[in-house]
N, C-alpha and C positions, 0 to 999 in steps of 0.2 A: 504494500500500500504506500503509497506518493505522500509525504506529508510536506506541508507549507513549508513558508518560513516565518520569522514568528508576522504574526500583523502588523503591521503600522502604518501608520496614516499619509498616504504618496502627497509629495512635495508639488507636483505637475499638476494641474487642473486635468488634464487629460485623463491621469489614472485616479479622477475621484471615486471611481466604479473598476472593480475588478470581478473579471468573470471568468466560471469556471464551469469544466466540462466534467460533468458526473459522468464514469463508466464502474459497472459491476460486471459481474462474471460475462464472459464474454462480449464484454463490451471494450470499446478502444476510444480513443483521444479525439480520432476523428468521426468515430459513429459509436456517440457516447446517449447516453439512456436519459440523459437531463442535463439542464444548464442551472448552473448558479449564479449569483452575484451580489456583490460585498458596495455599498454605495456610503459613501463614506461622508459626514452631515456635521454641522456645527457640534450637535448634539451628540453625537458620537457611528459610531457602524451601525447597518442595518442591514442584513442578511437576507436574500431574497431566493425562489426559487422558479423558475418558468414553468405556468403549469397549460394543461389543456385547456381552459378556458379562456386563454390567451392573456393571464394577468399573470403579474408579478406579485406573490405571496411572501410574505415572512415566516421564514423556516430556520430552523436552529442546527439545521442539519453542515455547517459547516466550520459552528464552532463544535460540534460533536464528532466531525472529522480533526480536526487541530486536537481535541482531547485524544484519539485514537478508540472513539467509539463506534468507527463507523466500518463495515465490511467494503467500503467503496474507495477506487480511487478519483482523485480529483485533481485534475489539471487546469493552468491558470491558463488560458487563451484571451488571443485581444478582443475587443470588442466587433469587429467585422467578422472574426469565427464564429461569435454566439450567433451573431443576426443570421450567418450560414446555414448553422444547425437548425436553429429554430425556424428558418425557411423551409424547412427539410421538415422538421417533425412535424409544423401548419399542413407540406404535404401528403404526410404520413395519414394524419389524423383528418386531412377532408376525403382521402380515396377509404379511409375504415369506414367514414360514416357513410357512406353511400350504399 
């Protein structure tokens, strides 16, 4: 399992958001099972997950991977890989519902 490094809050405006490619067993980097991402706020982190219904949820599931709770590995990709994936899973999930 892939672990982070520790957190901290990027100095770029660019990297106020860091996002990340969830893959489980048989999954990989590039065709990975879920996207995360880390959006980082006056107020402090806020942890998000891409879900099917095309929102961004708050999910804990990436400080529970930095704890070493989680059976998943997680890789940081940039922001045009997520939009990638998740282009990819929108087509995934409109040829399922049909």
């Amino acid at each position: 399992m892939s672990q982070p490094d520790q957190p901290h809050e990027p100095t770029s405006p660019s990297k106020r958001v860091q996002y990340y490619a969830i893959a489980g067993r048989g999954d990989t980097r590039d065709d990975p099972s879920g996207v995360a991402r880390r959006r980082f706020t006056p107020e402090g982190s806020i942890d998000e997950t891409f879900r099917r219904d095309q929102t961004w949820v708050r999910n804990s599931v990436l400080i529970e991977w930095e704890d070493g709770e989680m059976g998943l590995d997680f890789y940081e990709i940039s922001e045009a890989e997520a939009e990638e994936i998740i282009e990819r899973f929108r087509a995934r999930w409109a040829a399922a519902d049909q």
